[in-house]
C-alpha positions, 0 to 999 in steps of 0.5 A: 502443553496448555497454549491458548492459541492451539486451535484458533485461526490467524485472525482470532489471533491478531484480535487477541493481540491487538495487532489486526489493524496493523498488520491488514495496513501493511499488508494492503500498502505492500499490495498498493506499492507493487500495484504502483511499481508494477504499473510504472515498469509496464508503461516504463515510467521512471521515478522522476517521470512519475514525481513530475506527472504527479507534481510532487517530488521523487522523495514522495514517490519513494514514500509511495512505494515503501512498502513499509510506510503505511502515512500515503493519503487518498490524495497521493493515491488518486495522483498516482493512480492518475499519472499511471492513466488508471482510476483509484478504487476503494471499497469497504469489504 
């Protein structure tokens, strides 16, 4: 058995594929989704009520929380973060 990967971690492997940044964006819009989802179900805001806070429409917020579609801007975040009555924080690690 001569398999390349035997031995080598997860993120060596992503690197070898290619896939790292891929797979890291989806991963953090999964997080930012249920981030989102989560904090609108505690403050018991609904869909249409955080497309109206956020003046956009509920087809945007749908997007917002697709946990699938990484296209979401800085903008939208702030606007999301925002509307839930939090802060956006970004930082590099």
């Amino acid at each position: 058995m001569n398999n390349k990967h035997i031995g080598s971690d997860f993120d060596s492997f992503l690197d070898e594929e290619n896939l790292r940044v891929e797979v890291e964006s989806a991963a953090i819009k999964r997080i930012i989704a249920w981030q989102i989802e989560s904090a609108m179900k505690q403050a018991k805001i609904s869909k249409t009520a955080m497309a109206r806070k956020m003046n956009t429409s509920r087809t945007s917020v749908e997007r917002l929380l697709d946990p699938s579609n990484v296209s979401v801007t800085l903008q939208t975040l702030e606007k999301a973060a925002l509307a839930l009555g939090k802060s956006l924080k970004i930082e590099l690690a």
